[in-house]
VOPAGU-2260 file (C-alpha; in pm, 1 decimal, decimal comma):
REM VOPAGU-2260
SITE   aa  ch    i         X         Y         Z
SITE  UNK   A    0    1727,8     -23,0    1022,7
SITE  UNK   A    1    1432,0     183,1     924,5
SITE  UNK   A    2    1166,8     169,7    1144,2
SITE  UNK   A    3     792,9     104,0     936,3
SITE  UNK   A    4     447,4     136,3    1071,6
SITE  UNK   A    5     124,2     -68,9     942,0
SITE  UNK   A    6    -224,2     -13,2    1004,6
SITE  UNK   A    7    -458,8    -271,4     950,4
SITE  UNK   A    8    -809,8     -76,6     918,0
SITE  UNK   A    9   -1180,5    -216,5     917,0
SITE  UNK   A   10   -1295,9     130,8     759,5
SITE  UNK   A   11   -1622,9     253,5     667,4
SITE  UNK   A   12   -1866,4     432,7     483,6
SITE  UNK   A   13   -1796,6     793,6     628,6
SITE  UNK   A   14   -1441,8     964,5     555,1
SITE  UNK   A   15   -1410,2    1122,7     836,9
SITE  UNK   A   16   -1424,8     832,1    1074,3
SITE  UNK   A   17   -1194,5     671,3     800,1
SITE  UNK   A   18    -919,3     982,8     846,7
SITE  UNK   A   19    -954,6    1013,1    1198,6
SITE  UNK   A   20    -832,5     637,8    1230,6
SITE  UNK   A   21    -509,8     729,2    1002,6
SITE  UNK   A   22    -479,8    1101,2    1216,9
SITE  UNK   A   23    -452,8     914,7    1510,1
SITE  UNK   A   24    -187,1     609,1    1374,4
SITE  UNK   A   25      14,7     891,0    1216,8
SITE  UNK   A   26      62,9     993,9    1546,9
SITE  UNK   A   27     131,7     667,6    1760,4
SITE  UNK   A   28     332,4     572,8    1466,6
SITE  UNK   A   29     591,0     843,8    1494,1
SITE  UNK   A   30     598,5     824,8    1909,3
SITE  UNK   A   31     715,0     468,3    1859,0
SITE  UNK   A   32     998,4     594,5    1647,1
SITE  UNK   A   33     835,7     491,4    1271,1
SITE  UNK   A   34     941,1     695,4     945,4
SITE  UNK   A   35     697,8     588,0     731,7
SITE  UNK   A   36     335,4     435,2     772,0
SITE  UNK   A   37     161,4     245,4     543,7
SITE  UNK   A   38    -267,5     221,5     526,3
SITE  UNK   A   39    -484,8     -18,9     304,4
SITE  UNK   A   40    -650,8      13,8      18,2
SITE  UNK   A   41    -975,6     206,4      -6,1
SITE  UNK   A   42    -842,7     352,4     335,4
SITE  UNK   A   43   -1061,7     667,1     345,0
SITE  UNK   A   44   -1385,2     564,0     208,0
SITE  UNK   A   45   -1466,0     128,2     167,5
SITE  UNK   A   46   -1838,0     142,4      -9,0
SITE  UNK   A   47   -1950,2     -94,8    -257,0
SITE  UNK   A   48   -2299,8     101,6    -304,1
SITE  UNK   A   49   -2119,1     321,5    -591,1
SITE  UNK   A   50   -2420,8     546,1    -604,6
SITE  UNK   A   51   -2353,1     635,1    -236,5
SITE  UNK   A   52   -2030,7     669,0    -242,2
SITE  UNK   A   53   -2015,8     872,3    -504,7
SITE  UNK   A   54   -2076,8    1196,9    -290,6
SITE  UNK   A   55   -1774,5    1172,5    -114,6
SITE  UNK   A   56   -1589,0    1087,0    -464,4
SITE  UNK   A   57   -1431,5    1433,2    -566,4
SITE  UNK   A   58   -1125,9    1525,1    -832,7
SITE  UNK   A   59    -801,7    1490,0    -690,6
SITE  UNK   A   60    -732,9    1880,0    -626,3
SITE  UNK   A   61   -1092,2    1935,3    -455,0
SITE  UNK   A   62    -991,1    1656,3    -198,7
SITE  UNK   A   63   -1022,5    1792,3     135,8
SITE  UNK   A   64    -846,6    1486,8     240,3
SITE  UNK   A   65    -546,5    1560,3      17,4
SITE  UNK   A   66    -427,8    1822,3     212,2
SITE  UNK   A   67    -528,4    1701,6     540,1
SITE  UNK   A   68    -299,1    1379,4     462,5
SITE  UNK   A   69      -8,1    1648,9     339,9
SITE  UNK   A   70     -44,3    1850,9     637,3
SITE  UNK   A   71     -30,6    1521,5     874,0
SITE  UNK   A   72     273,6    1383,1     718,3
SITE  UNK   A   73     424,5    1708,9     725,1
SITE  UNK   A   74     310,7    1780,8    1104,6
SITE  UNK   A   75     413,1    1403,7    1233,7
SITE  UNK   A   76     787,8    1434,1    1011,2
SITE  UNK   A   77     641,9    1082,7     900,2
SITE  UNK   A   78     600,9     928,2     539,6
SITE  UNK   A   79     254,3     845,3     467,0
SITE  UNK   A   80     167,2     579,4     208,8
SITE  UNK   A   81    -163,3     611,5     166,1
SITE  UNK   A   82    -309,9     244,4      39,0
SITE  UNK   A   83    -552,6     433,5    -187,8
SITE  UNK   A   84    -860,9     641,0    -222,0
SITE  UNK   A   85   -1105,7     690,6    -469,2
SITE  UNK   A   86   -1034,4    1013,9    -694,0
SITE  UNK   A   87   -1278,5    1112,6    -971,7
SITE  UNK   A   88   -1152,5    1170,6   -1325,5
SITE  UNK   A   89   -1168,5    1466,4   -1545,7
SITE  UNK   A   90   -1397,2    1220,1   -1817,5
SITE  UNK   A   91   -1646,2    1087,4   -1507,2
SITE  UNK   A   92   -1461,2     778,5   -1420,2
SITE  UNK   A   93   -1306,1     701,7   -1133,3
SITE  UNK   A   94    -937,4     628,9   -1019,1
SITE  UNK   A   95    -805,1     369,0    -727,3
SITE  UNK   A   96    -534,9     576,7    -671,3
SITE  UNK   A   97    -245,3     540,4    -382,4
SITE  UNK   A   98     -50,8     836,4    -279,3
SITE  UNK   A   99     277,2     907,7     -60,7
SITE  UNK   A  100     257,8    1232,3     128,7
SITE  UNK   A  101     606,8    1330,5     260,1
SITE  UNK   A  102     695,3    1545,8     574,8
SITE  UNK   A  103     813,9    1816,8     364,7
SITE  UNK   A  104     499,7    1906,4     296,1
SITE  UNK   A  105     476,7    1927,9     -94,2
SITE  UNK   A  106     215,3    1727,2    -295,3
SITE  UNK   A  107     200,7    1357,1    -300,5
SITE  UNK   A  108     352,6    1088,3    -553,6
SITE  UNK   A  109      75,0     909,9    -723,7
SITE  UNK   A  110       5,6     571,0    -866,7
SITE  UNK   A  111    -319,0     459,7   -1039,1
SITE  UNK   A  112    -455,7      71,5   -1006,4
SITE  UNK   A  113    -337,8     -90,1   -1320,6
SITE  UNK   A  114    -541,6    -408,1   -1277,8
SITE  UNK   A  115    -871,5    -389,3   -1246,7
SITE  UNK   A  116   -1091,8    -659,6   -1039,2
SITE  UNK   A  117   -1353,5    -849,5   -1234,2
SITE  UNK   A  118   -1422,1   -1132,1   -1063,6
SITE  UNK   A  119   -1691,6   -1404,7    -985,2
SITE  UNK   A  120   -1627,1   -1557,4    -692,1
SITE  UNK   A  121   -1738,1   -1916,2    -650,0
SITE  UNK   A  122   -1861,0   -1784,1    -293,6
SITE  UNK   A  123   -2130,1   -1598,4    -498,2
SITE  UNK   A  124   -1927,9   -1260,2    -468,6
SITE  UNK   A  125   -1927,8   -1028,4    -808,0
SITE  UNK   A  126   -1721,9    -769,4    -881,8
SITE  UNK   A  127   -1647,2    -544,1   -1165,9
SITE  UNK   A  128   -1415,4    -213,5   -1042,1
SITE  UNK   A  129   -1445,8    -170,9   -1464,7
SITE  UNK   A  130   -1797,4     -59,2   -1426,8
SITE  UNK   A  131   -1645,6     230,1   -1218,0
SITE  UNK   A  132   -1313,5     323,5   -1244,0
SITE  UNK   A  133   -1016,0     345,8   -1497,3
SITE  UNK   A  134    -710,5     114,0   -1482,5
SITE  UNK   A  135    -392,1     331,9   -1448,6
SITE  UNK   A  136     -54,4     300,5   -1681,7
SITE  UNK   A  137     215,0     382,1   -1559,0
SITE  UNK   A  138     456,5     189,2   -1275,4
SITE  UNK   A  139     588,4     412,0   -1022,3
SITE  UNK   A  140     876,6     380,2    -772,8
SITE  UNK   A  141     935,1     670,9    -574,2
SITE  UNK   A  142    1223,8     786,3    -313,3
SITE  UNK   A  143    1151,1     830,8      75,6
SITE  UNK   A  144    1470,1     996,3     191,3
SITE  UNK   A  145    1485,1     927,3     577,5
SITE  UNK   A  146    1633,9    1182,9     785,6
SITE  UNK   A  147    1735,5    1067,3    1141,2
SITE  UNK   A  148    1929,0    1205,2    1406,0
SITE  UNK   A  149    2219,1    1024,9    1525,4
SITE  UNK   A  150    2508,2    1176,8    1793,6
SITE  UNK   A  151    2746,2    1328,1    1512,8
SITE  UNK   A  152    2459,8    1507,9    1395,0
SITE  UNK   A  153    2183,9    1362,4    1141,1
SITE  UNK   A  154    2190,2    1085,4     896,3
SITE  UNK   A  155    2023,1    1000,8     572,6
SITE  UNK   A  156    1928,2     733,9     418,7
SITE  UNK   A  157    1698,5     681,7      95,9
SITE  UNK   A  158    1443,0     417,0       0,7
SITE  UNK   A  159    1286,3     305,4    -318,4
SITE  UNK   A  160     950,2     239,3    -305,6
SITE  UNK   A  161     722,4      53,2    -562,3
SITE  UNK   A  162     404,2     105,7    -539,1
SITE  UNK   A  163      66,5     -91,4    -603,9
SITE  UNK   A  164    -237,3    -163,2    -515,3
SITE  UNK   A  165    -422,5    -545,7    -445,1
SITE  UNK   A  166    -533,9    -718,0    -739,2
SITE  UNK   A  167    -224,5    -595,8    -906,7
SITE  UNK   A  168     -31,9    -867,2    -720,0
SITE  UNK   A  169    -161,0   -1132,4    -936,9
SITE  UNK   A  170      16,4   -1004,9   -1227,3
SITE  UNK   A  171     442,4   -1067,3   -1194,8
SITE  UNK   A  172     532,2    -853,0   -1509,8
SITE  UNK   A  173     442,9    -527,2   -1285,6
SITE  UNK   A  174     674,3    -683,9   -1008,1
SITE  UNK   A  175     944,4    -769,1   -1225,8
SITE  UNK   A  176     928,1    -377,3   -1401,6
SITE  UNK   A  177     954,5    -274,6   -1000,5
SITE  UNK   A  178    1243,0    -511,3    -936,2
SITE  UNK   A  179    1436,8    -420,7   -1235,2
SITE  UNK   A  180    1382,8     -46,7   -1082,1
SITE  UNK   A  181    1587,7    -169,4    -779,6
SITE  UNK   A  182    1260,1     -89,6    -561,7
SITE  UNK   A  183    1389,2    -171,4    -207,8
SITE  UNK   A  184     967,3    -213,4     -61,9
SITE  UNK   A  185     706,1    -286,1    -247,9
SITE  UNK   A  186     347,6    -154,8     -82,9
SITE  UNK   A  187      76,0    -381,0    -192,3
SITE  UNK   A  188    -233,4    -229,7       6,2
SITE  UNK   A  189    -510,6    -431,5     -10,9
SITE  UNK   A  190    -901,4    -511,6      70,2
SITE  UNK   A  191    -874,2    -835,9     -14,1
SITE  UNK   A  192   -1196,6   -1078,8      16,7
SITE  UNK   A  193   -1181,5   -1386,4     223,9
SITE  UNK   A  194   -1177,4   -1691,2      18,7
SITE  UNK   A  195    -917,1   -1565,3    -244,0
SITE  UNK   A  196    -738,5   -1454,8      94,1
SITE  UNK   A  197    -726,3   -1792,9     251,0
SITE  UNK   A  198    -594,5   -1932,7     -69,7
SITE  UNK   A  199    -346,7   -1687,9    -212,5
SITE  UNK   A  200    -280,8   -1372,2      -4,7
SITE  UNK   A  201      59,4   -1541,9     176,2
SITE  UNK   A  202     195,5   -1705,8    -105,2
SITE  UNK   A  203     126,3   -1447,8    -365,9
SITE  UNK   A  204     310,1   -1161,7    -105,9
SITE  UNK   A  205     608,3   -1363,2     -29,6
SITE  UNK   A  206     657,0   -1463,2    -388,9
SITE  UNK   A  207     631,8   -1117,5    -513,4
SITE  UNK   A  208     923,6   -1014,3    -235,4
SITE  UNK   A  209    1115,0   -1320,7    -363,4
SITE  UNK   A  210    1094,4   -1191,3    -709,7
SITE  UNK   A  211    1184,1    -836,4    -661,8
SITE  UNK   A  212    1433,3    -959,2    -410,9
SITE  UNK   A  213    1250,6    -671,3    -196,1
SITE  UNK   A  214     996,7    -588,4     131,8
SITE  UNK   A  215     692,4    -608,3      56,8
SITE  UNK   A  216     503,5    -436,6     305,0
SITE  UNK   A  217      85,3    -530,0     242,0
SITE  UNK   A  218    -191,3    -319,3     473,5
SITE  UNK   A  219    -458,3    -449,0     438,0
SITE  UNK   A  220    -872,4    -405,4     531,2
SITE  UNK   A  221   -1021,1    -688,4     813,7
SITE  UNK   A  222   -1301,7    -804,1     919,3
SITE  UNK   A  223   -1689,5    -720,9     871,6
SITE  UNK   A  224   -1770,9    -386,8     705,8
SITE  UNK   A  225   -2026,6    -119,3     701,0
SITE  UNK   A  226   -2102,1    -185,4     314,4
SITE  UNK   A  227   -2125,6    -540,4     367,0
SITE  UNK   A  228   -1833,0    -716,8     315,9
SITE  UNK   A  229   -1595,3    -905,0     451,0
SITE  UNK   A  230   -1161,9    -857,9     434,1
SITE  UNK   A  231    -931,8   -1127,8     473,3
SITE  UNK   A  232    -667,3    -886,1     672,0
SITE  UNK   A  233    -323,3   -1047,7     768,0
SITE  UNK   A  234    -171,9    -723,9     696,4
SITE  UNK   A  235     197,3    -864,8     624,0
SITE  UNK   A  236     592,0    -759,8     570,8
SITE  UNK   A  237     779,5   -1019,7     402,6
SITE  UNK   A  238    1169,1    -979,9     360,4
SITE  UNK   A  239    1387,5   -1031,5      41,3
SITE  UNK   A  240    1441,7   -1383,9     117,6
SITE  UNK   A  241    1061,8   -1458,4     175,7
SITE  UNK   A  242    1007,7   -1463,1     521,2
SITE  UNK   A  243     700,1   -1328,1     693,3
SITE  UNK   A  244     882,4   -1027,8     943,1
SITE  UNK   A  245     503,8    -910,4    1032,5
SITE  UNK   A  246     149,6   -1070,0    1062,6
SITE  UNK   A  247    -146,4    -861,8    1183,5
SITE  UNK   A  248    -399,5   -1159,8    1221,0
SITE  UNK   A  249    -753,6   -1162,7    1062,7
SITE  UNK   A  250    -936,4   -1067,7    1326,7
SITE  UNK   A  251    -900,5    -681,9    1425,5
SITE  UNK   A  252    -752,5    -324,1    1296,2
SITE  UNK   A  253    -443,8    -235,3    1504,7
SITE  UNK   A  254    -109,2     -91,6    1429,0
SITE  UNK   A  255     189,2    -285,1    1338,9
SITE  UNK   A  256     572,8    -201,1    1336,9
SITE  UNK   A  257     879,1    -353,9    1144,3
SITE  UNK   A  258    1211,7    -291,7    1096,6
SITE  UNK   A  259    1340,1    -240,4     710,5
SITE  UNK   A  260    1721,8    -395,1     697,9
SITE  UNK   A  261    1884,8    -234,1     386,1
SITE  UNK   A  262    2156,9    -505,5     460,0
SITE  UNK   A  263    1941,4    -762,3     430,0
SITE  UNK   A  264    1830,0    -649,7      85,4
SITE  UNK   A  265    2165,3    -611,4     -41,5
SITE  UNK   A  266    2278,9    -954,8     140,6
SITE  UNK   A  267    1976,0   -1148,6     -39,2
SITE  UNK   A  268    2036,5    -973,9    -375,4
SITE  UNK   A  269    2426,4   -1089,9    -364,9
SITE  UNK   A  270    2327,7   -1466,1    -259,4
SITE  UNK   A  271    2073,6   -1478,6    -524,8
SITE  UNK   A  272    2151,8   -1198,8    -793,9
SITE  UNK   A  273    1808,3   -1325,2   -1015,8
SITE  UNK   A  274    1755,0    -961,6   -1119,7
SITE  UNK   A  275    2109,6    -922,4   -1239,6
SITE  UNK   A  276    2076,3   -1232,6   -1395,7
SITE  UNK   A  277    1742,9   -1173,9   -1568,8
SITE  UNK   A  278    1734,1   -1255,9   -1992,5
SITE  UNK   A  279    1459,5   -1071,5   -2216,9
SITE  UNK   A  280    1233,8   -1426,4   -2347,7
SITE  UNK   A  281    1119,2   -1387,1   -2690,6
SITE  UNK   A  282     774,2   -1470,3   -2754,7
């Protein structure tokens, strides 16, 4: 079993409230015995007034946050997947981009959105993240090797990791390039809003985890923010077989635990080998 930790976040329009929240779950995380712990989407700045957050929108390598989330992970011996931040771009546009630190210190895996959200709501909610940033291209699944100690000595063990961000959920090819990867969890941080919440969020997550035949572990924003809006939360982990191992609720931030059964995956996978079995459909 490896130990996960989830934080469910309302965050804000200042960064440094934002980090301080993650700071001080690195650290309860890794008291209650957690290797890795995942935040939401948008977890260091949540703004929807572009023109003010743009001040606190930098290029990846003048991030003061980047190395304050390196040094954390590194200081806590804890994995931290970072649901996402905004990162400015060389060419003026923005990125959504999620990052895992690792406690060795060195500088984090990244993954850019893919899927951009331009919506109209029938609630009266627009969006356009188009307007603003730049969908990503490439999938990533990265390792988390897990170092524990154990009374002959230590013991490793590694984990895949896919990695994506909210409104890329709604799109299975992604999730089926991750599965076929033999990602063992999925992250799927998220800010999503309340009506497409109520009508999608659960069956969307434990679809994807069927699919990949993988965790899916989803952090996600709650509740009534600074800028304005409003997050569904039910921050979620969903096993390979589809069942809901974690819900957070969607009514307050918090910190959430979990236990990842590599077992289980391999169990589920052998019971219903669909990714083995998987043909290429011509169009």
């Amino acid at each position: 079993m490896i130990r996960i930790a989830i934080l469910q976040m309302t965050a804000g329009i200042d960064p440094e409230v934002n980090f301080s929240a993650i700071r001080d779950a690195a650290h309860e995380a890794r008291r209650a015995g957690a290797e890795v712990l995942f935040t939401p989407e948008m977890s260091l700045l949540l703004d929807k007034d572009r023109q003010r957050a743009a001040e606190h929108v930098v290029l990846h390598e003048e991030s003061r946050y980047v190395p304050l989330l390196r040094n954390l992970a590194e200081d806590c011996k804890l994995h931290i997947a970072l649901g996402s931040m905004a990162v400015a771009l060389p060419d003026g546009r923005w990125a959504n981009r999620s990052m895992l630190f690792r406690p060795g210190g060195e500088e984090p895996a990244c993954y850019d959105k893919i899927h951009m959200f331009d919506v109209d709501l029938a609630s009266g909610e627009s969006w356009r993240e188009s307007n603003a940033y730049r969908a990503g291209e490439d999938v990533a699944v990265e390792e988390m090797t897990i170092v524990r100690k154990t009374t002959d000595g230590e013991e490793e063990q590694t984990l895949k990791l896919g990695m994506t961000i909210c409104y890329d959920i709604r799109f299975p090819g992604l999730f089926d390039a991750l599965g076929r990867k033999g990602c063992d969890v999925i992250a799927i941080p998220a800010a999503f809003t309340v009506p497409t919440g109520e009508a999608h969020w659960h069956v969307l997550q434990r679809a994807r985890a069927i699919e990949a035949s993988a965790y899916v572990v989803a952090a996600a924003q709650v509740g009534d923010h600074e800028d304005g809006r409003r997050t569904y939360g039910h921050s979620l982990v969903v096993d390979p077989w589809g069942e809901v191992v974690l819900d957070m609720g969607g009514e307050k931030p918090g910190l959430g635990f979990a236990d990842i059964d590599l077992d289980r995956i391999a169990e589920v996978r052998q019971q219903v080998p669909s990714l083995a079995n998987r043909r290429e459909i011509a169009n």
